[in-house]
C-alpha positions in Angstrom: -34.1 -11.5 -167.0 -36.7 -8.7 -166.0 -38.8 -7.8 -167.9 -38.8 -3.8 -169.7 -41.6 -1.6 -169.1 -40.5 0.9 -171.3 -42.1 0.4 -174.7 -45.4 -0.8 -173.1 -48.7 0.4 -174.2 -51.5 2.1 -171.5 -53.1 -1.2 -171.4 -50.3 -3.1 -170.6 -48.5 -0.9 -168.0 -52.7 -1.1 -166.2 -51.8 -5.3 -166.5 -48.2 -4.3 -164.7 -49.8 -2.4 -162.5 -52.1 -5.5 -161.2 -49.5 -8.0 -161.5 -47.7 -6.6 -158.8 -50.5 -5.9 -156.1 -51.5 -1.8 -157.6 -54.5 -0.5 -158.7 -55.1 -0.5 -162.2 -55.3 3.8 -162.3 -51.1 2.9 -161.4 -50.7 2.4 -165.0 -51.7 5.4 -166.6 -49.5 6.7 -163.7 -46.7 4.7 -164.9 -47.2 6.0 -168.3 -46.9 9.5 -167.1 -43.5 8.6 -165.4 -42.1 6.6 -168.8 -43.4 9.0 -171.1 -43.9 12.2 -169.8 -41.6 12.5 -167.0 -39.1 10.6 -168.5 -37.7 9.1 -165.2 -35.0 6.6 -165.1 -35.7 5.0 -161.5 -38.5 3.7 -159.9 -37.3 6.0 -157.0 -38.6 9.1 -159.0 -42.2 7.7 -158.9 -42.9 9.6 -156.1 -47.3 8.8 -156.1 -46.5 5.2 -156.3 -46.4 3.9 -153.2 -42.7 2.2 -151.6 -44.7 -1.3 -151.5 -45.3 -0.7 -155.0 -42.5 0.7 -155.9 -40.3 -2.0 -154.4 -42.6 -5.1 -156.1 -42.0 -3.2 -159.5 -38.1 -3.4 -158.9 -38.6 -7.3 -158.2 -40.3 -7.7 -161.4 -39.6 -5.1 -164.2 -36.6 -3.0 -165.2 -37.2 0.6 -166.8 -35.2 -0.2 -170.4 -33.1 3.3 -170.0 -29.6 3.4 -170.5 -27.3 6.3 -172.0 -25.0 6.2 -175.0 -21.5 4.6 -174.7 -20.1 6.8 -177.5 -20.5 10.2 -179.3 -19.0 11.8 -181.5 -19.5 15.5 -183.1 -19.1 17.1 -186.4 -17.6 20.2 -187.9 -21.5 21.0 -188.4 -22.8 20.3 -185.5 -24.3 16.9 -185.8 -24.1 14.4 -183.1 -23.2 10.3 -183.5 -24.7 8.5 -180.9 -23.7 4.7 -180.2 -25.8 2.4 -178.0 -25.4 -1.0 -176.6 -28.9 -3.5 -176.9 -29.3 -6.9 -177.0 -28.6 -7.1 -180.5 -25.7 -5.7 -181.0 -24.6 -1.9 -180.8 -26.6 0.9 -183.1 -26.3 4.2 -183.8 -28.5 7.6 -183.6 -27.8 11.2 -184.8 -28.9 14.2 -183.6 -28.9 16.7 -186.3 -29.3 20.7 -185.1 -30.7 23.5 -187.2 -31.8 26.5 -185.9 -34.3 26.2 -183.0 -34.8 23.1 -183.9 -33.5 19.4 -183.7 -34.3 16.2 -185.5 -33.1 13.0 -184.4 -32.5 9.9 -186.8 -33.2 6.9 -185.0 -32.0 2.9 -185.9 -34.9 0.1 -185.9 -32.8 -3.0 -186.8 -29.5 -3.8 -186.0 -27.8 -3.4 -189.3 -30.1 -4.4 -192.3 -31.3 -7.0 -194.7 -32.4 -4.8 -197.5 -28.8 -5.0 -199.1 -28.6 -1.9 -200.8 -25.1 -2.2 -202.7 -24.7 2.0 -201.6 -25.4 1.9 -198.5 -22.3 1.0 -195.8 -25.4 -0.4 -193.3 -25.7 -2.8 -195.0 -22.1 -4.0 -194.9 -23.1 -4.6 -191.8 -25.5 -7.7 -192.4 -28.6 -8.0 -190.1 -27.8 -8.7 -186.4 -32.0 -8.2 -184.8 -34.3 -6.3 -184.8 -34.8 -3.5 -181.8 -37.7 -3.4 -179.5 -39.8 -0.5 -178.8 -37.5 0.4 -175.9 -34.5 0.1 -177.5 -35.9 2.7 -179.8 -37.8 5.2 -177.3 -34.3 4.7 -175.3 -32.4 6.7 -178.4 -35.1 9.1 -178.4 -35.5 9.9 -174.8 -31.7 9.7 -174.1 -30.6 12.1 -176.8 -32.9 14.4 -176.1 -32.3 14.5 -172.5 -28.2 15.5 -173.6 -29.6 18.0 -175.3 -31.8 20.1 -172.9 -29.1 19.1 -170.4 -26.3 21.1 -172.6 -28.7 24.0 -173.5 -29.4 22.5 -177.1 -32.5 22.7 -179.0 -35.1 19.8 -177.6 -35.8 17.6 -180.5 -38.8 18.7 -182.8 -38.6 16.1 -185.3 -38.0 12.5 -185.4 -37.1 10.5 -189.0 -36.6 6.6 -188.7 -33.8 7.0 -191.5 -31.1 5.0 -189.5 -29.7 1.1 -189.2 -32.5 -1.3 -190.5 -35.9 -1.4 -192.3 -38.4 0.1 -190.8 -41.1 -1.9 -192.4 -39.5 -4.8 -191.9 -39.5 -4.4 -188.0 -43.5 -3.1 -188.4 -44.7 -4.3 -185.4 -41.9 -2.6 -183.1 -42.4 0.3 -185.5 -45.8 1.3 -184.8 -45.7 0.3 -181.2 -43.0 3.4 -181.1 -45.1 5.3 -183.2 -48.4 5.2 -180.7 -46.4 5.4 -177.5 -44.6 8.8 -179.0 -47.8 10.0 -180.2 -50.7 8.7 -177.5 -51.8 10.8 -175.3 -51.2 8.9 -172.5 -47.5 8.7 -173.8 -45.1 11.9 -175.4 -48.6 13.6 -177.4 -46.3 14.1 -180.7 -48.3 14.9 -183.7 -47.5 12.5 -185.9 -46.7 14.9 -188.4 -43.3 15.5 -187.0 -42.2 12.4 -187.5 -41.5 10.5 -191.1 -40.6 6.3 -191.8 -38.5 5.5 -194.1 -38.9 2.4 -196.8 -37.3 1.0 -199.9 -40.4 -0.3 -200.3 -41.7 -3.9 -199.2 -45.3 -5.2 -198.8 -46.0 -4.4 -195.0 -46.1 -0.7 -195.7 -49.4 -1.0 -197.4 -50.0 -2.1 -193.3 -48.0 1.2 -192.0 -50.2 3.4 -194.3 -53.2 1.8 -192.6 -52.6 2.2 -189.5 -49.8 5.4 -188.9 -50.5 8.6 -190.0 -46.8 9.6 -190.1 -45.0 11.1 -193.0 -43.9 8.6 -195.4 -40.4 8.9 -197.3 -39.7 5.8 -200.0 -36.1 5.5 -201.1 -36.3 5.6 -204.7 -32.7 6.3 -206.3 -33.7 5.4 -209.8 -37.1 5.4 -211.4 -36.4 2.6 -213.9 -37.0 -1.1 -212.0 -34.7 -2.9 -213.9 -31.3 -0.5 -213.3 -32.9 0.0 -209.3 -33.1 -3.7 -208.9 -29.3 -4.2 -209.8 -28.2 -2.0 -206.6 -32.0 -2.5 -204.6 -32.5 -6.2 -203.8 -35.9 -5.2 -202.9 -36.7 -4.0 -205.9 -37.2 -7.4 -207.3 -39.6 -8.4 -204.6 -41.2 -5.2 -204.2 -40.9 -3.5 -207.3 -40.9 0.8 -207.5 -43.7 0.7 -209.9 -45.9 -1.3 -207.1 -44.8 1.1 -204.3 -46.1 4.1 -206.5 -49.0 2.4 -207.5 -49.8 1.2 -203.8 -49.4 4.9 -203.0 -51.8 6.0 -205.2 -54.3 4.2 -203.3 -53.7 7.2 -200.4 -54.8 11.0 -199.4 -51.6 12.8 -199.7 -53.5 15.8 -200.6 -53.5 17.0 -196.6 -50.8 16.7 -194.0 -49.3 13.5 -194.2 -46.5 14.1 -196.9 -44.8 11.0 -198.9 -41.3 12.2 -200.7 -39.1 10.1 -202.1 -35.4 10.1 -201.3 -32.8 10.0 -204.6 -28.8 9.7 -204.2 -27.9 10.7 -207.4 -24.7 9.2 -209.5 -22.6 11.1 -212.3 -19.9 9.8 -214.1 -19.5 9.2 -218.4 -21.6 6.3 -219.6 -19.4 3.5 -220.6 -16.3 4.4 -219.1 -17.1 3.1 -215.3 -16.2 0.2 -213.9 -18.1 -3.1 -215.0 -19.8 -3.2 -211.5 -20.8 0.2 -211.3 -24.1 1.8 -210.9 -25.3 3.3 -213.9 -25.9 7.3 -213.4 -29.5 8.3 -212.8 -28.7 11.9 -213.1 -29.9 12.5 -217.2 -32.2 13.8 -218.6 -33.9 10.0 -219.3 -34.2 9.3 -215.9 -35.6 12.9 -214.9 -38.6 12.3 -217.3 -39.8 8.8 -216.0 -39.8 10.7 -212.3 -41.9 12.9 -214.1 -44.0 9.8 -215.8 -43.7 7.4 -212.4 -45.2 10.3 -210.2 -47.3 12.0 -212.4 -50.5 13.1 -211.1 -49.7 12.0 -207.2 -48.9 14.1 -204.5 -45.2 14.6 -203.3 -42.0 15.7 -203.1 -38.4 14.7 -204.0 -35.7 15.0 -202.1 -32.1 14.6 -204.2 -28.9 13.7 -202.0 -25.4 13.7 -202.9 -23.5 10.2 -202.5 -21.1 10.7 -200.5 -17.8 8.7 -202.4 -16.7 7.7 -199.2 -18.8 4.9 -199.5 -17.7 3.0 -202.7 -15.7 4.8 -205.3 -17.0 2.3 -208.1 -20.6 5.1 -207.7 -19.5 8.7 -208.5 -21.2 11.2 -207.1 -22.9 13.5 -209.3 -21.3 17.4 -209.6 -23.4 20.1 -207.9 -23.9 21.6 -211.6 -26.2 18.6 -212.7 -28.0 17.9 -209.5 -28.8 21.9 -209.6 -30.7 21.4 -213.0 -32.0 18.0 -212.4 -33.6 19.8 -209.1 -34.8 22.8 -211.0 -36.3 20.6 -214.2 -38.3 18.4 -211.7 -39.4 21.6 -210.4 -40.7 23.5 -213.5 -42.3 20.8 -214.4 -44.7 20.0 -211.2 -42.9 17.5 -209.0 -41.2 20.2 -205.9 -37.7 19.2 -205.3 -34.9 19.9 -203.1 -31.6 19.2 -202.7 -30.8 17.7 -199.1 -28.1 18.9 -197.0 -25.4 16.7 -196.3 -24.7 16.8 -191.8 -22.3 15.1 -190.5 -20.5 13.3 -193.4 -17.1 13.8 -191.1 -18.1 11.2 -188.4 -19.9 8.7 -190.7 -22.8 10.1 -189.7 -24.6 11.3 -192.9 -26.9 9.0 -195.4 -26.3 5.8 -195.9 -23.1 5.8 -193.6 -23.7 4.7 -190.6 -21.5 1.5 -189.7 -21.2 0.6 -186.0 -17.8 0.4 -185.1 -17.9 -2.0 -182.0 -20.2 -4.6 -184.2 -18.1 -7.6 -184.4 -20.3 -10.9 -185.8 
């Protein structure tokens, strides 16, 4: 099979470039054709000469190829599906404004297990590679600009999969979308996602991105019972590893929090306790005290599992405003897309069969 250039790095594209008889200045041209340009054909890389061009197609593919199925919301938001090696992931293209932010899949389904979270029905199939990731990128926001849509502005790794737990894939996305030799993003428009597992201590090293930990209960013992990861990795280590970091400038950490209603002791015997009270809004305040962040609260959509009810709009109002008054900014997330399965925790690839 030949091998993908899309997803390689400066240096490696200069190797490419030799391998097949160029000069190494070819490569940073090649970046500027992947990266910049965007081109989906060696055809378009019109400074390259035909010998080259033609020893490139013996050798290397590009890695681009479009979406084989959308769907749109009521809202506006956009469900893309894509075909890899893997398996089949999805992307979504969420609209606001001027703007546009895309949420983009790392792994095909996940590991992590979260007992909330219809992903993970999905078991883990792989994990992408860089191109399979810059390929949702690149081919979203080409629809877009092609339809007269906002360009994308923002980019949030808040799909299928772990993010830390495909790291190295991860950050190689991460440089090429923020070299300048590749897309010259600030890295501030773009936030990873974690439930929180050793190798982010590794991301924080080495990315400056934004940083947003799902937390959805601030007690380890009653997050562990619907967090696997919690018992490996436990939310009292991630805050503590965070406190090891600068959040005081522009890279931002929040922490993302479903919350769950319902009357205490009347739920079924496998659901999640709520985390919605008054008790679990002052060990935020406790578990965060003193570091730099933000809390972002989400309402579960029921859709997923009716054994967790959603908590109403009343309690989530006050739980936002009492983290609030009391130092810790919050804000309640807007739901996109929830008509398409395309809103947190929802995405479930239709066409993934194993």
């Amino acid at each position: 099979m030949a091998e993908c250039l899309l997803g390689k790095s400066l240096s490696e594209l200069q190797e490419v470039a030799l391998s097949v008889g160029l000069q190494k200045f070819a490569g940073k041209q090649l970046a500027e054709w992947l990266y910049v340009r965007r081109v989906s054909s060696f055809d378009e890389m019109t400074n390259i000469s035909l010998k080259g061009r033609e020893a490139l197609k013996s050798n290397y593919v590009i890695g681009r190829h479009a979406p084989v199925r959308e769907a749109v919301s009521v809202d506006g938001t956009r469900k893309y599906l894509f075909e890899t090696s893997r398996g089949v992931v999805e992307a979504v293209y969420i609209p606001e404004d001027d703007r546009a932010t895309l949420c983009v899949s790392s792994q095909v389904g996940c590991k992590m297990g979260c007992r909330f979270c219809m992903t993970g029905t999905l078991g883990f199939h792989g994990h992408l590679s860089a191109a399979d990731i810059l390929n949702q990128i690149f081919e979203i926001d080409a629809l877009a600009v092609s339809r007269k849509q906002s360009a994308l502005s923002n980019l949030v790794f808040m799909g299928e999969g772990e993010p830390m737990d495909n790291l190295d894939q991860v950050l190689r996305t991460l440089e090429i979308m923020t070299a300048d030799y590749g897309c010259a993003w600030s890295p501030k428009r773009i936030t990873v996602s974690t439930v929180g597992i050793p190798a982010m201590k590794r991301f924080l090293d080495e990315s400056e991105c934004h940083l947003a930990v799902s937390m959805h209960n601030p007690f380890s013992a009653e997050r562990a019972q619907i967090m696997p990861a919690d018992k490996m990795y436990s939310i009292t280590q991630v805050v503590s590893l965070l406190r090891q970091y600068d959040w005081t400038h522009q890279r931002r950490v929040s922490f993302e929090y479903i919350c769950w209603g319902g009357s205490s002791g009347s739920t079924p015997e496998n659901a999640i306790q709520r985390n919605d009270t008054p008790r679990h809004a002052q060990e935020l305040l406790r578990l965060l005290k003193g570091l730099d962040c933000r809390i972002n609260l989400i309402r579960f959509h029921e859709g997923v599992d009716r054994a967790f009810p959603a908590s109403d709009e009343k309690q989530m109002v006050w739980l936002r405003d009492y983290l609030t008054e009391h130092g810790i900014t919050t804000t309640i997330r807007r739901s996109r897309g929830e008509d398409i399965l395309a809103a947190c925790g929802m995405l479930v690839n239709a066409l993934q069969k194993d």
